[in-house]
N, CA and C atoms as a LAMMPS dump frame, in Angstrom:
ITEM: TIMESTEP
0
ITEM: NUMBER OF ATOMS
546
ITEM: BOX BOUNDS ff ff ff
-5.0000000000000000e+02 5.0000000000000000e+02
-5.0000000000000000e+02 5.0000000000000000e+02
-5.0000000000000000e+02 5.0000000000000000e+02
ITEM: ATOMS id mol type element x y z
1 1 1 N 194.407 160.199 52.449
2 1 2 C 193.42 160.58 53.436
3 1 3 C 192.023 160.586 52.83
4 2 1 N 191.927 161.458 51.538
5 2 2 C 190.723 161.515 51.285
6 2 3 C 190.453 160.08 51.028
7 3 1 N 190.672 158.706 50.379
8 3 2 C 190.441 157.37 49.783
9 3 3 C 189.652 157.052 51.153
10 4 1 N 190.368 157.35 52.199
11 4 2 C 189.865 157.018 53.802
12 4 3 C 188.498 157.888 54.174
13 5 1 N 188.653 159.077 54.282
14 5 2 C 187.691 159.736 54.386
15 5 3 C 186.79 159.837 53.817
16 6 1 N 187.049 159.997 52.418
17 6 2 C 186.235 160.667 51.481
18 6 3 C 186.247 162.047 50.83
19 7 1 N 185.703 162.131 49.557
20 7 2 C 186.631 163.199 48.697
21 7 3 C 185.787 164.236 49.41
22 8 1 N 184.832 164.116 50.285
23 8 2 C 184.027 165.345 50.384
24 8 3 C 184.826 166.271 51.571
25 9 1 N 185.528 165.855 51.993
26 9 2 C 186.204 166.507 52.874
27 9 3 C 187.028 167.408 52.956
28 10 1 N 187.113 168.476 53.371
29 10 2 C 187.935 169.729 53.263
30 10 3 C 189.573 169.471 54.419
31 11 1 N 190.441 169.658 53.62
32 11 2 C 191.507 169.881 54.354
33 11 3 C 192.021 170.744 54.677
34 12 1 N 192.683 171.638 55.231
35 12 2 C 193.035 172.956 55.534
36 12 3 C 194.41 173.022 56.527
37 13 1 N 195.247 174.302 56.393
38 13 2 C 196.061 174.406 57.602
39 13 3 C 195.824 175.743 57.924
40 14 1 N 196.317 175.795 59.236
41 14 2 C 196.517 177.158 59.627
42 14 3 C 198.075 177.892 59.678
43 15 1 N 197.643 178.539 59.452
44 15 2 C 199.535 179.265 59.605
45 15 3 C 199.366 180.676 60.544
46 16 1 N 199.972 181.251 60.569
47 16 2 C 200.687 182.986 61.353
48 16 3 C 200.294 183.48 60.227
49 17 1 N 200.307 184.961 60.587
50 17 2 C 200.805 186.138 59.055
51 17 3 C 201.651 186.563 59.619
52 18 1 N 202.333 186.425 60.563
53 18 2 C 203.152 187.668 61.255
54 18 3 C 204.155 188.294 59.954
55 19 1 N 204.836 187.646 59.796
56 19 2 C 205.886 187.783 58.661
57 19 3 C 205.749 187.402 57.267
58 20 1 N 206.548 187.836 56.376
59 20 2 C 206.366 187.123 54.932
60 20 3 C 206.474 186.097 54.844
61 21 1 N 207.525 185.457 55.792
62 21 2 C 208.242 184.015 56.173
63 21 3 C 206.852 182.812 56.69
64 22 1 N 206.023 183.188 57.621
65 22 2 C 204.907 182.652 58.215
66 22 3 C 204.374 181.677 56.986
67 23 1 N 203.73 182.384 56.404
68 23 2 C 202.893 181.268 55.115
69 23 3 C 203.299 180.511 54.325
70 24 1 N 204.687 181.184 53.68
71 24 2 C 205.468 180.392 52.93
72 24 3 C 205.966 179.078 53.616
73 25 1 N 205.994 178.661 54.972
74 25 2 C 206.727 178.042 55.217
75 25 3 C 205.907 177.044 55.709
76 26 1 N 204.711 177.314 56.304
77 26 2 C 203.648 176.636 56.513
78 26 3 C 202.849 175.979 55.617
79 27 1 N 201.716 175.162 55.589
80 27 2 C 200.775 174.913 54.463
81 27 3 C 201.319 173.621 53.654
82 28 1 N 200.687 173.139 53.163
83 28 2 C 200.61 171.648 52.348
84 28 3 C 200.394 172.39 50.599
85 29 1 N 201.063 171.395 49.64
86 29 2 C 200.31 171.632 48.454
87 29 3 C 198.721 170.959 48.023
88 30 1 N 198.537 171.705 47.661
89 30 2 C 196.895 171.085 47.309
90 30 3 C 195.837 171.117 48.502
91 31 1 N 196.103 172.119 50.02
92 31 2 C 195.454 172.189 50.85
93 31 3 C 195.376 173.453 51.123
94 32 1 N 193.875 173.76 51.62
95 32 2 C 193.797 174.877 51.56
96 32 3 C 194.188 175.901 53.178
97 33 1 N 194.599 177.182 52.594
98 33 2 C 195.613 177.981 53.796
99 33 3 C 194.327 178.421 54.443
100 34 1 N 194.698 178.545 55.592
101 34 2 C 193.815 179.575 56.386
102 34 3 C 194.859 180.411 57.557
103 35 1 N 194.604 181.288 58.166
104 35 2 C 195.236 182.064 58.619
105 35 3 C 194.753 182.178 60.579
106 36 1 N 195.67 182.55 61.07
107 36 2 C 195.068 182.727 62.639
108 36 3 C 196.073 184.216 63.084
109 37 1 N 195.203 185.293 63.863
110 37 2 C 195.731 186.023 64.174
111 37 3 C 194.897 186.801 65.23
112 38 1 N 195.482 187.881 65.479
113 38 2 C 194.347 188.613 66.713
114 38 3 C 194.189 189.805 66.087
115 39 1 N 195.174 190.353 65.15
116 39 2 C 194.531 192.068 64.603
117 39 3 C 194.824 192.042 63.692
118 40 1 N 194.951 193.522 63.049
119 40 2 C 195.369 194.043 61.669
120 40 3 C 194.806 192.829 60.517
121 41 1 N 193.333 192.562 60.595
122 41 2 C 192.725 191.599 59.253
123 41 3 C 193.151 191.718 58.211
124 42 1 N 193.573 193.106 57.413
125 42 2 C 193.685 193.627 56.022
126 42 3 C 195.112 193.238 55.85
127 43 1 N 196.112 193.114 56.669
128 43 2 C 197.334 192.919 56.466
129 43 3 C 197.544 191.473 56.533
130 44 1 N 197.214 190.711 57.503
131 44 2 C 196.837 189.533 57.667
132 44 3 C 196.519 188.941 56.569
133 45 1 N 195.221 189.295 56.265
134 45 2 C 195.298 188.66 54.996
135 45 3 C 195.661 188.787 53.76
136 46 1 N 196.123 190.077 53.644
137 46 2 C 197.456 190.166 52.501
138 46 3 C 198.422 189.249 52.603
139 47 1 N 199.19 188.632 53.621
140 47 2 C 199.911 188.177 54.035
141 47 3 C 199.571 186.568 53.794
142 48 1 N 198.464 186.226 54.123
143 48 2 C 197.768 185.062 53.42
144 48 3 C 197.764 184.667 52.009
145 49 1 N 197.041 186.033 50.92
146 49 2 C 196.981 185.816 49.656
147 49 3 C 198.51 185.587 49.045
148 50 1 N 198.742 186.483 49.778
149 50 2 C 200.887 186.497 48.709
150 50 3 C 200.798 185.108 48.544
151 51 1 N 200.707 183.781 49.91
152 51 2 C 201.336 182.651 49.831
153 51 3 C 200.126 182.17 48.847
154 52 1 N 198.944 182.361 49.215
155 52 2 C 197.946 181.338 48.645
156 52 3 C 197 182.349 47.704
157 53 1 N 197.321 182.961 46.363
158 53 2 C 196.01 183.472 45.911
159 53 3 C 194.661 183.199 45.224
160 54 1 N 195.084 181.501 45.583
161 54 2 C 193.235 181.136 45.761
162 54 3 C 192.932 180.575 47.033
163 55 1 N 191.231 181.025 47.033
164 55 2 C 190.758 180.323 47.785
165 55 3 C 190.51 181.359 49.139
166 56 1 N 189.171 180.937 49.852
167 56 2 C 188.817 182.012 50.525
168 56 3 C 189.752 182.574 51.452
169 57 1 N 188.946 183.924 52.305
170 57 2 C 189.762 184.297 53.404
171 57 3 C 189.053 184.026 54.552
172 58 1 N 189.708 183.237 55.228
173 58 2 C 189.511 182.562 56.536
174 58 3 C 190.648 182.235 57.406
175 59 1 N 190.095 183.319 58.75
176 59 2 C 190.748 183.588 59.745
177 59 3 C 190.355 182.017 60.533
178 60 1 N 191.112 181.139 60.76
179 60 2 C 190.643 180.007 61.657
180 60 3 C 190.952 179.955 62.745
181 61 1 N 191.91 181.047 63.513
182 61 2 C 191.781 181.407 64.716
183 61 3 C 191.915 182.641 65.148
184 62 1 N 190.435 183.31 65.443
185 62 2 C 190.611 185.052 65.535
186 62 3 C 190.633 185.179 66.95
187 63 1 N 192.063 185.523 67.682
188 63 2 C 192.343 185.628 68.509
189 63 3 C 192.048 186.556 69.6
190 64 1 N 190.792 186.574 70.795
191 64 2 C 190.139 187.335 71.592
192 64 3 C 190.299 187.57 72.592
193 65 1 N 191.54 186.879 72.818
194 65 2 C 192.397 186.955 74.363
195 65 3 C 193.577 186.272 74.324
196 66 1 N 194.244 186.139 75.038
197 66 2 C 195.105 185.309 75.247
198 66 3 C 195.626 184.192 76.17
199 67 1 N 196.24 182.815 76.516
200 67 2 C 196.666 182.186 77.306
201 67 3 C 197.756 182.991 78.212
202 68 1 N 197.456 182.38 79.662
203 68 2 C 197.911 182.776 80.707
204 68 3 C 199.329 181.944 81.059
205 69 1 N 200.599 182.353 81.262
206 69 2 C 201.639 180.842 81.645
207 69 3 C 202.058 181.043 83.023
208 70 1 N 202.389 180.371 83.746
209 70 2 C 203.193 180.302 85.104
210 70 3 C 204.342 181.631 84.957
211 71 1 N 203.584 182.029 86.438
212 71 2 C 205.193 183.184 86.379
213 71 3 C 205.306 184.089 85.753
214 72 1 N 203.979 183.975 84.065
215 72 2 C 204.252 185.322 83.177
216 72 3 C 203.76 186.521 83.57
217 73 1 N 203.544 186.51 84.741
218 73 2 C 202.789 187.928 85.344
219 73 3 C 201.032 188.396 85.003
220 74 1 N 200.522 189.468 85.085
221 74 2 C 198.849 189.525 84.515
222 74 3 C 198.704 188.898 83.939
223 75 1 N 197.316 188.382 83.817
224 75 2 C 196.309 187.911 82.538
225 75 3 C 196.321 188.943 81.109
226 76 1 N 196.294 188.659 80.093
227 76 2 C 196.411 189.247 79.114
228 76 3 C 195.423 189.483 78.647
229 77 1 N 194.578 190.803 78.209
230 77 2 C 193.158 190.954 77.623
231 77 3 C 193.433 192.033 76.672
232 78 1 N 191.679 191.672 76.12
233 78 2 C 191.744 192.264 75.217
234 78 3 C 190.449 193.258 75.198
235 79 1 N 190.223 194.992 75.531
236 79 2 C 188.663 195.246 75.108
237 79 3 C 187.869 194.714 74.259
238 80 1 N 186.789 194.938 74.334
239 80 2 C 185.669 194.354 73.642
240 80 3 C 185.393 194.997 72.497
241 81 1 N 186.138 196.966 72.616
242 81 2 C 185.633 197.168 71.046
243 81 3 C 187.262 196.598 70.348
244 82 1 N 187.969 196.499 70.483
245 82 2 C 189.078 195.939 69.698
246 82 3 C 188.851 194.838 69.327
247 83 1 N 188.037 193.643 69.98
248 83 2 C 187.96 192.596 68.95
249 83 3 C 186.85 192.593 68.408
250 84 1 N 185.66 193.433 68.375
251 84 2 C 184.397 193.988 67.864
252 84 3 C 185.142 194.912 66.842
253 85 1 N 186.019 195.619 66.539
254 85 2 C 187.049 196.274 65.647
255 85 3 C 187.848 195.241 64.5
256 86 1 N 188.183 194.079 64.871
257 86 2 C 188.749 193.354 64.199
258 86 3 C 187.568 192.435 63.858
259 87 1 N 186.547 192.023 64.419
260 87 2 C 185.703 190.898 63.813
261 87 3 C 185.033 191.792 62.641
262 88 1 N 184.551 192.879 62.75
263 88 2 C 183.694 193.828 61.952
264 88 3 C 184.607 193.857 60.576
265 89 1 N 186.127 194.311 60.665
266 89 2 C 187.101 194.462 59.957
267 89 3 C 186.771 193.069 58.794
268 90 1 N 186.96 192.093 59.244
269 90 2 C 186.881 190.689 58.918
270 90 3 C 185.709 189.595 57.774
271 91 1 N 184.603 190.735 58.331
272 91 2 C 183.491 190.409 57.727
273 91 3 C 182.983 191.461 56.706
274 92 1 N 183.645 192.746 57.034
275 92 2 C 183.434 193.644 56.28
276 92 3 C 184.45 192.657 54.605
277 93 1 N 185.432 192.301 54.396
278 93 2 C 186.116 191.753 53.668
279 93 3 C 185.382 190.588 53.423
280 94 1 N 184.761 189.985 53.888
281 94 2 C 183.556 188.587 53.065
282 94 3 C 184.798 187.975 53.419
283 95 1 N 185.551 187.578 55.061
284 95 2 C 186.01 186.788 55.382
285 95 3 C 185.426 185.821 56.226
286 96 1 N 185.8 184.72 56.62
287 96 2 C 185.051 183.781 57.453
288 96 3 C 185.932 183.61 58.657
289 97 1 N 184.948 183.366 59.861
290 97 2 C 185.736 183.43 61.559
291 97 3 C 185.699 183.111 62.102
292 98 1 N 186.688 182.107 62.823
293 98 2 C 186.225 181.337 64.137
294 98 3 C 186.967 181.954 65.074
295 99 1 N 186.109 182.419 66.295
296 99 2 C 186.596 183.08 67.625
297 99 3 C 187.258 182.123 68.14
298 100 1 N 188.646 182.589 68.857
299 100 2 C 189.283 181.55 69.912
300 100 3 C 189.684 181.904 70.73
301 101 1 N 189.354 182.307 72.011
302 101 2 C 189.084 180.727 72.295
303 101 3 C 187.078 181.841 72.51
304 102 1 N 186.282 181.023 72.504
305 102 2 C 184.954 181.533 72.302
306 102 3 C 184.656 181.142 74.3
307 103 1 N 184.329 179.677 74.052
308 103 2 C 184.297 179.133 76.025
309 103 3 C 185.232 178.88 76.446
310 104 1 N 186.126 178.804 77.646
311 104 2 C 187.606 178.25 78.303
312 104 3 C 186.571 177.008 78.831
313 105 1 N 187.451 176.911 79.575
314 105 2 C 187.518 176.019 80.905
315 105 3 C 188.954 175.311 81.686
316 106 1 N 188.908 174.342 82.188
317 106 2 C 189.511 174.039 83.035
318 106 3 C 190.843 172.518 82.242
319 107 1 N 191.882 172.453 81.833
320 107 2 C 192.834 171.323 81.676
321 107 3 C 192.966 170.378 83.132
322 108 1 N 193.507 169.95 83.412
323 108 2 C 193.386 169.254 84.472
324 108 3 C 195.16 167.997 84.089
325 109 1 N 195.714 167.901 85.451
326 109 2 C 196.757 167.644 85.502
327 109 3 C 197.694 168.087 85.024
328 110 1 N 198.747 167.899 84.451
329 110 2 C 199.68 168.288 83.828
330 110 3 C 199.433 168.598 81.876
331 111 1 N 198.418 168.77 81.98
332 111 2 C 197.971 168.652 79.795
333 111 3 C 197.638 169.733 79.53
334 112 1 N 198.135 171.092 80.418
335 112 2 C 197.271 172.923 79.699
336 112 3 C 198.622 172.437 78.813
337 113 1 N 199.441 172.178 78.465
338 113 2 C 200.3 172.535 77.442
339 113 3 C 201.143 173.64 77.6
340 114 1 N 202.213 174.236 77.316
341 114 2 C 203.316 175.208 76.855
342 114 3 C 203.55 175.679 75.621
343 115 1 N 204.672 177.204 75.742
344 115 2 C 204.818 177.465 75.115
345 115 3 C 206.687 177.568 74.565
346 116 1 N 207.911 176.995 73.672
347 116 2 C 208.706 176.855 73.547
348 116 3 C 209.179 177.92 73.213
349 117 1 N 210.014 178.767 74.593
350 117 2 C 210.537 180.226 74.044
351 117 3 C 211.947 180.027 73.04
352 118 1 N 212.25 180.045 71.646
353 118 2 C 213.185 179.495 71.312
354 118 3 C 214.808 180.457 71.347
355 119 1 N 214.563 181.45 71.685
356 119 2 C 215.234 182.254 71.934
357 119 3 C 216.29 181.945 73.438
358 120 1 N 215.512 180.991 74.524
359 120 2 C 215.872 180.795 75.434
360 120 3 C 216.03 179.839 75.733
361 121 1 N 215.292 178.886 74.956
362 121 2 C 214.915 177.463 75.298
363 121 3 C 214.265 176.677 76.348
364 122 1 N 213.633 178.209 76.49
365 122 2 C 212.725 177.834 78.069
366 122 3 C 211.291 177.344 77.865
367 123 1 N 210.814 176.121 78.065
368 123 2 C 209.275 176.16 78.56
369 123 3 C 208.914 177.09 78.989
370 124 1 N 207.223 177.726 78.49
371 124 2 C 206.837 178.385 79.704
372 124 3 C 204.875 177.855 79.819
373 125 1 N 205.168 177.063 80.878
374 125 2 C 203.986 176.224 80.932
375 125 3 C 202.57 177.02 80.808
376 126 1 N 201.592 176.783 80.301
377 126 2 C 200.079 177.47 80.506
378 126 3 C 199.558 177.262 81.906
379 127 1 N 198.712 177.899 82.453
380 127 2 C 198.002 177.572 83.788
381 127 3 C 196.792 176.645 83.077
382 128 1 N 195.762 176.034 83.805
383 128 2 C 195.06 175.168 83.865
384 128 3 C 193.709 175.881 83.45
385 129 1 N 193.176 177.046 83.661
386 129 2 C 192.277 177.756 83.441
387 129 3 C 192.621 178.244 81.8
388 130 1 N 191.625 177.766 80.706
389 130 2 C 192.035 178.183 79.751
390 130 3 C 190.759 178.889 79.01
391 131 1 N 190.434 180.254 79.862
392 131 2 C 189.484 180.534 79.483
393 131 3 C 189.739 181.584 78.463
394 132 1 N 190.946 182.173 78.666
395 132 2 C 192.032 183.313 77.55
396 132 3 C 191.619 184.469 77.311
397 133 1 N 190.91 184.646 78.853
398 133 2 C 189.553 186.333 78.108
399 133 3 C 188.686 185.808 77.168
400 134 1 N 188.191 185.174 76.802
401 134 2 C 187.493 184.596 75.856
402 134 3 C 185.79 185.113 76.071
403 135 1 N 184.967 184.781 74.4
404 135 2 C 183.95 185.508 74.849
405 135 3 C 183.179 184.935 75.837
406 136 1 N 183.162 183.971 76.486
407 136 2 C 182.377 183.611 77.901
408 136 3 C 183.145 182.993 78.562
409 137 1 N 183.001 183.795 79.874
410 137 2 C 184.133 183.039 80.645
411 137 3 C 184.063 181.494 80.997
412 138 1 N 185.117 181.564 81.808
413 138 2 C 185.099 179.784 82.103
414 138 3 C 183.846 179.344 82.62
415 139 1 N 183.072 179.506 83.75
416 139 2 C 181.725 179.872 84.414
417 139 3 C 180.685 179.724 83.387
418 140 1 N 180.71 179.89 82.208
419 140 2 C 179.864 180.416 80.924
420 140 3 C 179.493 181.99 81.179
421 141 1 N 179.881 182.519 81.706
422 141 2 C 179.16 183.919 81.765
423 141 3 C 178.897 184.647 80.49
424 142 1 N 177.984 185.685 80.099
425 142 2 C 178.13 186.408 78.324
426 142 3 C 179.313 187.358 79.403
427 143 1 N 180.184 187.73 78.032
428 143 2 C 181.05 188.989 78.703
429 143 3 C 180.806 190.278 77.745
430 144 1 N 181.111 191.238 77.574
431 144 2 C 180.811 192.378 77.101
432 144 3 C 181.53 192.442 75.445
433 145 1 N 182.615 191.281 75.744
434 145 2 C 182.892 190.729 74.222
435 145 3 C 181.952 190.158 73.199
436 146 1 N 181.06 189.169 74.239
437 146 2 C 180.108 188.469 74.078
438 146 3 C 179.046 189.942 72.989
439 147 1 N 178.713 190.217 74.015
440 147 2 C 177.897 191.082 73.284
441 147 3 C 178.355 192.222 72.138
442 148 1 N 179.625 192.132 72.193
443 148 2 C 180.249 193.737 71.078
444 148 3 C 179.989 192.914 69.908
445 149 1 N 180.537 191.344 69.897
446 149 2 C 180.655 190.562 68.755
447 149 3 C 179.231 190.175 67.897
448 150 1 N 178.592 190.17 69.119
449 150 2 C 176.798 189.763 68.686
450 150 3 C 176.656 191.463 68.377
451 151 1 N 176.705 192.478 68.367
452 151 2 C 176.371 193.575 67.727
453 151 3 C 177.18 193.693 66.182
454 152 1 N 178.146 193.157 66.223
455 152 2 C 179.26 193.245 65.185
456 152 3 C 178.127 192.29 64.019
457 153 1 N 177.958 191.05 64.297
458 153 2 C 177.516 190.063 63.795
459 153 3 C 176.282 190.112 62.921
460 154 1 N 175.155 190.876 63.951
461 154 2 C 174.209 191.679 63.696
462 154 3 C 173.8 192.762 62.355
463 155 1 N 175.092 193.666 62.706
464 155 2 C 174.843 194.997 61.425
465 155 3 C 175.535 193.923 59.769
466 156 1 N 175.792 192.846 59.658
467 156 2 C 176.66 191.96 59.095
468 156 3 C 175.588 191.036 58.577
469 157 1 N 174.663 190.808 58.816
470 157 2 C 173.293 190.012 58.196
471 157 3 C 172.423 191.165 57.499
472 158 1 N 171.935 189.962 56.801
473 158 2 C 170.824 190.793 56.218
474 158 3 C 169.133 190.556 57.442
475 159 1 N 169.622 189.183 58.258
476 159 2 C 168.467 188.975 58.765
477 159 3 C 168.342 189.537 60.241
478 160 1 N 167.651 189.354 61.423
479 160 2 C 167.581 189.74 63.049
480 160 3 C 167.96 188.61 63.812
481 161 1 N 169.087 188.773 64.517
482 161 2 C 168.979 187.826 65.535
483 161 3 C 168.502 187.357 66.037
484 162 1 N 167.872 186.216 66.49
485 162 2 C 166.901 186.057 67.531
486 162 3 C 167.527 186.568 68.871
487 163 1 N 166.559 186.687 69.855
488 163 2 C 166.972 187.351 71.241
489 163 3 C 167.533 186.641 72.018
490 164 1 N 168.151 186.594 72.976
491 164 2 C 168.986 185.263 73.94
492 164 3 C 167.758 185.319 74.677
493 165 1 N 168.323 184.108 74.899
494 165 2 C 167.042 183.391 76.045
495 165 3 C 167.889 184.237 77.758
496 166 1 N 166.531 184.291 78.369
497 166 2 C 166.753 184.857 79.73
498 166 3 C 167.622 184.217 80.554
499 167 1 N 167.85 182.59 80.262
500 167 2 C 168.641 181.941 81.401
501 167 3 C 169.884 182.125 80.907
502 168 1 N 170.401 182.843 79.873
503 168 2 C 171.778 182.69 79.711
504 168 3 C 172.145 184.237 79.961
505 169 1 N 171.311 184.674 79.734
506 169 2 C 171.182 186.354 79.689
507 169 3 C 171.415 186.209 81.664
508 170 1 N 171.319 186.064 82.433
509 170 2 C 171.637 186.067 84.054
510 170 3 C 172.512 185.471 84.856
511 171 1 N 172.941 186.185 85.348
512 171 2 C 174.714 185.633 86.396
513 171 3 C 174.424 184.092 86.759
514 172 1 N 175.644 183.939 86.321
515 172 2 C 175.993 182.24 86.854
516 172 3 C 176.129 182.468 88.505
517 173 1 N 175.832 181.607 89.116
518 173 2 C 176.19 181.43 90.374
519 173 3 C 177.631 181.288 90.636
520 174 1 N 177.925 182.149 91.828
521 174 2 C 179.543 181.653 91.724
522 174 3 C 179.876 181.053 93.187
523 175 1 N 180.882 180.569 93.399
524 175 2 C 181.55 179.654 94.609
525 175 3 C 182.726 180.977 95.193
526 176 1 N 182.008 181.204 96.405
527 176 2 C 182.733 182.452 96.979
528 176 3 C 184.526 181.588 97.071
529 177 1 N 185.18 182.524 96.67
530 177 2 C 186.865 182.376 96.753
531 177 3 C 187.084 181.622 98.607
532 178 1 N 188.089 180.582 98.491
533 178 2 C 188.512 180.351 99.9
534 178 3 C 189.797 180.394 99.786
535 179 1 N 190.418 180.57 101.416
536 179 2 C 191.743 180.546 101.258
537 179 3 C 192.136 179.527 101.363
538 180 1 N 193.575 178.965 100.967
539 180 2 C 194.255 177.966 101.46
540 180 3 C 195.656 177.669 102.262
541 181 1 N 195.385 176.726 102.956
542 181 2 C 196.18 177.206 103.882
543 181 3 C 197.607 175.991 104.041
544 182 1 N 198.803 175.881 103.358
545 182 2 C 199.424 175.089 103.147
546 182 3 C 200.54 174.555 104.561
């Protein structure tokens, strides 16, 4: 890959921490681990170092909501100080973070993808809206995540944010709900 690419390129995987089993089983030799989870950072990434003890700590998917599937009942969320609790957690450790999902939006046809319950062997398809509670909704709206994380982010520099601009700072227009009538 790199001969193709080029040596400057970083390779990486992501794995689980859930278990001891997660990392070990995941990951390439000679590539570097990164980790994806939604809480408990300090354990998480204990759970990281066991498999890999070099090389930074980086959460590559810090999980801020969750996907929705057919049939699975509510939307799944998450407050805003809990993942303002875990991002703070994260950075407090001189870890690095990518929010996921940060914007949703919309899949279209049959491609939101599933999830393989293996216990059952059941599909259980995603809905099409893959906005996952995420910090702006599908719409772009800021959500209150939006902002816990930009406060989190904030006490975490040495420098000042700049201020959001006013047009993002104000309600999206929305398309009043219709019914349908089959």
């Amino acid at each position: 890959v790199t001969e193709t690419l080029g040596p400057e390129l970083l390779l990486f995987t992501v794995d689980g921490c859930f278990t001891r089993e997660t990392q070990p089983l995941g990951g390439l030799s000679g590539v570097l681990r990164t980790a994806s989870f939604g809480s408990s950072p300090e354990a998480r990434f204990r759970t990281l170092q066991e498999a890999h003890p070099v090389g930074p700590l980086m959460c590559m998917e810090f999980w801020v909501g969750w996907f929705s599937t057919w049939g699975g009942g509510a939307k799944i969320e998450r407050s805003a100080g809990s993942v303002a609790k875990g991002l703070s957690e994260m950075l407090a450790l001189g870890a690095s973070v990518n929010l996921f999902v940060f914007a949703g939006g919309t899949s279209f046809g049959f491609s939101a993808g599933a999830n393989l319950d293996a216990a059952t062997d059941r599909l259980d398809p995603h809905v099409t809206s893959y906005d996952y509670d995420g910090i702006l909704t599908e719409s772009g709206e800021l959500t209150d995540k939006f902002h816990a994380c930009r406060e989190v982010i904030a006490r975490h520099r040495s420098d000042n944010l700049l201020p959001l601009p006013a047009s993002i700072s104000q309600h999206m227009p929305r398309l009043a709900p219709r019914s349908v009538t089959f």
